[in-house]
C-alpha positions in Angstrom: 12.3 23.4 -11.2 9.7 22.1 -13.8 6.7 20.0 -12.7 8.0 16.5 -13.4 10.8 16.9 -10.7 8.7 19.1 -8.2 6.5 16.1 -8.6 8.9 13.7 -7.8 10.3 15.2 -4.1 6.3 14.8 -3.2 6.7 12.0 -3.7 9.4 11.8 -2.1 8.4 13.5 1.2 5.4 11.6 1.1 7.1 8.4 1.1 8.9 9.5 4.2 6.0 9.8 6.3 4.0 6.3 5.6 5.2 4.3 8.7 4.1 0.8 9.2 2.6 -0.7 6.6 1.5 -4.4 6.1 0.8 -6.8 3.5 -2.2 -8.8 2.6 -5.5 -8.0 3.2 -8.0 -8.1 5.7 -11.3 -9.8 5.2 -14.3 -10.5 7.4 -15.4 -14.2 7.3 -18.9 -16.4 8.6 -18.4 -20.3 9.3 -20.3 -23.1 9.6 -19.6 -25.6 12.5 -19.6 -29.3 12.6 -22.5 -29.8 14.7 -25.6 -30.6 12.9 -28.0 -29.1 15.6 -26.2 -26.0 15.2 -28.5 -22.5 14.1 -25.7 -22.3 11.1 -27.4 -25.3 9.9 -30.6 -24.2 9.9 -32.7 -22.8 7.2 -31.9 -20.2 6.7 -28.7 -20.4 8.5 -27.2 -18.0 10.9 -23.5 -18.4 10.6 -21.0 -17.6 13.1 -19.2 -14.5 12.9 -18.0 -12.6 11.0 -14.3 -12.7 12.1 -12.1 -10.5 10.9 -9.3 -12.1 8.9 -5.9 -11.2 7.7 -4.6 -13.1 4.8 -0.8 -12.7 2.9 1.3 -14.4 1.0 4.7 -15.6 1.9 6.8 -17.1 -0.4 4.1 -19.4 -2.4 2.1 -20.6 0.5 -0.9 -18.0 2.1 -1.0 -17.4 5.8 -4.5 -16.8 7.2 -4.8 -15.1 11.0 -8.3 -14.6 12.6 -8.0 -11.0 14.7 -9.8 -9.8 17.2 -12.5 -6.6 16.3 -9.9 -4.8 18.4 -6.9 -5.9 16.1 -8.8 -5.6 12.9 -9.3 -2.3 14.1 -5.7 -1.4 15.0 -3.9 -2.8 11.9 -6.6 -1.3 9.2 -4.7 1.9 9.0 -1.4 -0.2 8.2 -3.2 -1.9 5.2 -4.1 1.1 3.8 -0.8 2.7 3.9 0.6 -0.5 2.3 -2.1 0.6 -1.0 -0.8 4.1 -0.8 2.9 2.9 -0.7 2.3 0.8 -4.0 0.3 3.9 -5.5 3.2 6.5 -4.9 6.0 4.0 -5.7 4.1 3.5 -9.0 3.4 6.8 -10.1 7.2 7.7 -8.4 8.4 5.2 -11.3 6.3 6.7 -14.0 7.8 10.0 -13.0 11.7 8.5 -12.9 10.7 7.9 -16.9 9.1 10.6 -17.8 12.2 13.0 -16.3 14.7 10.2 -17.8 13.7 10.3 -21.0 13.5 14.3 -21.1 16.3 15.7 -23.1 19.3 16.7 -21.2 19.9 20.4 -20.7 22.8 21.3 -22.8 25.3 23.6 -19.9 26.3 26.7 -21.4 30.0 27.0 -21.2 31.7 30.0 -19.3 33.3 32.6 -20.8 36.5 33.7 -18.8 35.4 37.5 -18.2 32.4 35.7 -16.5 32.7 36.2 -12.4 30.8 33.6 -10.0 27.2 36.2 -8.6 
């Protein structure tokens, strides 16, 4: 088995163990409240927060959800096997066209003294 195709059941494998993955991104935002008296309008201002955030698109509109530290926490690792997913089904792609566009192997025909090993 040459390198391309040893490459590509890594891949493979690898894309059989990723397990929950989620889209978007998560961000940690500071605010600034309406009340004037408030320290986040002072100078210099102390905002509130941060707060974790997790933002993702569906469809054409952008969904925004404030977590908890606790969530943040939980759902990090799912983030950042949705970035590996996209990087192996990328290079898994690249792979697909390097071995299609590899010659084909001709088959060497069989001779009728030959006997199956």
């Amino acid at each position: 088995m040459d390198d391309l195709a040893r490459r590509h059941q890594q891949i493979q494998a690898e894309l059989a163990q990723i397990g929950i993955t989620l889209p978007g991104s998560l961000t940690s935002r500071t605010t600034r409240c309406q009340r004037a008296s408030c320290h986040c309008h002072a100078s210099p201002p102390v905002l509130h927060g941060p707060y974790p955030t997790w933002t993702r698109k569906a469809g054409s509109r952008s969904i925004t959800k404030t977590l908890t530290p606790e969530d943040a926490d939980r759902l990090r690792p799912y983030f950042a096997a949705r970035r590996r997913l996209r990087q192996l089904i990328t290079e898994l792609e690249a792979v697909s066209i390097e071995l299609a566009e590899q010659p084909a192997i001709p088959k060497t025909p069989k001779t009728p003294g030959d006997q199956p090993a």
